[in-house]
C-alpha positions as CSV (number, residue, x, y, z in Angstrom):
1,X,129.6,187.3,228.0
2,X,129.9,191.0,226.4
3,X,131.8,193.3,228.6
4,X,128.9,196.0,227.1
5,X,125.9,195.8,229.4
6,X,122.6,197.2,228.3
7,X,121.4,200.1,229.9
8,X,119.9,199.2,233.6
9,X,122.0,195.9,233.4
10,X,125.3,194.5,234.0
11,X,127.3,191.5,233.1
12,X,129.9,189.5,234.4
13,X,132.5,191.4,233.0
14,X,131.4,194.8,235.1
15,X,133.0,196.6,237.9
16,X,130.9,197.6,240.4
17,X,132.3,200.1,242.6
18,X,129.6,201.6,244.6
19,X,126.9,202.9,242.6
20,X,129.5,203.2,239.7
21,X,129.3,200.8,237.1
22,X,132.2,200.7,234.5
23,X,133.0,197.6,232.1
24,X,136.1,195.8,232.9
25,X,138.7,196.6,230.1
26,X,141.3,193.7,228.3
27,X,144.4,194.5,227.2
28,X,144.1,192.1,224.2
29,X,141.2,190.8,222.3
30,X,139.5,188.3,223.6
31,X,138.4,185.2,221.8
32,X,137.3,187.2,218.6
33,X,135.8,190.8,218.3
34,X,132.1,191.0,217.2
35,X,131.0,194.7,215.7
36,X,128.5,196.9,217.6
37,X,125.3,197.0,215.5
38,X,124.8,200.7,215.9
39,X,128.3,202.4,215.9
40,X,130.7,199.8,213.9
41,X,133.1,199.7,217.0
42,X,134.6,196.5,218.7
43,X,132.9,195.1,221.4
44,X,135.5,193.1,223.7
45,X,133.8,189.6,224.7
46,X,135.1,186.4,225.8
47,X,133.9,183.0,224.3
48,X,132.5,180.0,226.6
49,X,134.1,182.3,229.3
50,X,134.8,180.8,233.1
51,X,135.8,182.6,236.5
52,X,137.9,180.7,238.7
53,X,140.8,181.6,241.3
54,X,141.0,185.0,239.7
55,X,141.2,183.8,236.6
56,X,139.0,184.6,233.5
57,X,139.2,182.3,230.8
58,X,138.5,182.0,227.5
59,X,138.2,179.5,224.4
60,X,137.0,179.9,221.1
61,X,136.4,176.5,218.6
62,X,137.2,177.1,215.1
63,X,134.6,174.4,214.8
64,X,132.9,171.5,216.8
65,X,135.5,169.2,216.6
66,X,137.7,171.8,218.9
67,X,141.0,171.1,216.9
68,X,141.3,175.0,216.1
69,X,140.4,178.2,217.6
70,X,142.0,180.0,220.2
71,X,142.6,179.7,224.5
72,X,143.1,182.7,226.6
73,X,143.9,183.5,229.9
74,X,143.5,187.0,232.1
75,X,144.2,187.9,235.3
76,X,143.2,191.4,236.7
77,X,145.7,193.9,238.2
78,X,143.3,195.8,239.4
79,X,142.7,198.1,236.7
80,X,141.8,195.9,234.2
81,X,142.1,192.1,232.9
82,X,146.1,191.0,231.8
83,X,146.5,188.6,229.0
84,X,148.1,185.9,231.0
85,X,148.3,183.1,228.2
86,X,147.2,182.2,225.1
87,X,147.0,178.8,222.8
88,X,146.0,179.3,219.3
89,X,145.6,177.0,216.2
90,X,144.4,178.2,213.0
91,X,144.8,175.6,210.9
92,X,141.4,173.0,211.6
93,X,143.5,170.0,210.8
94,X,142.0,167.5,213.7
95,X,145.3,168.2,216.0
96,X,143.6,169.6,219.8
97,X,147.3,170.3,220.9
98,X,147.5,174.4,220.0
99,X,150.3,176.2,219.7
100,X,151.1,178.8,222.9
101,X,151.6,182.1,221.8
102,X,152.0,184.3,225.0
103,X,152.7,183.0,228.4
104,X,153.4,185.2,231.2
105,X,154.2,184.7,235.3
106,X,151.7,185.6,237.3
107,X,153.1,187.2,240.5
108,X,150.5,187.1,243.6
């Protein structure tokens, strides 16, 4: 899910505000950052992404097996979508337990 829409579209990763339609901002990358085709700049997406109890989530495999890659979680403050937690393991070396890297508290 790209949090760039095309023109006359919009993704899961849009606000909708009346007729205003702005994408929703991270404040980390998410999964991995892919390159615009025209303009060379970073387009935020998340990776076999899922919306559940306010929660967006994210994980990327490092390959099929799923022992590497990285697992991210946001919230939204309501400005835009808080890293919450993240898992990562860059070594591919069969071991599905990753390593946490950031973990906040969420406060409701």
């Amino acid at each position: 899910v790209s949090a760039v829409s095309p023109p006359g579209r919009f993704g899961a990763l849009d606000i909708v505000e009346g007729a205003v339609i702005t994408p929703a901002r991270t404040d980390a990358p998410a999964g991995f950052d892919a390159t615009g085709a025209d303009s060379g700049t970073s387009v935020q997406s998340v990776v076999n992404g899922a919306f559940e109890n306010g929660v967006l989530t994210s994980y990327a495999k490092g390959r099929g097996l799923g022992d590497c890659g990285s697992h991210q979680s946001f919230v939204w403050d309501g400005t835009r979508f808080r890293l919450s937690e993240q898992a990562d393991m860059g070594e591919c070396r069969g071991n599905i337990d990753y390593i946490t890297t950031w973990r906040t508290k969420v406060v409701r």
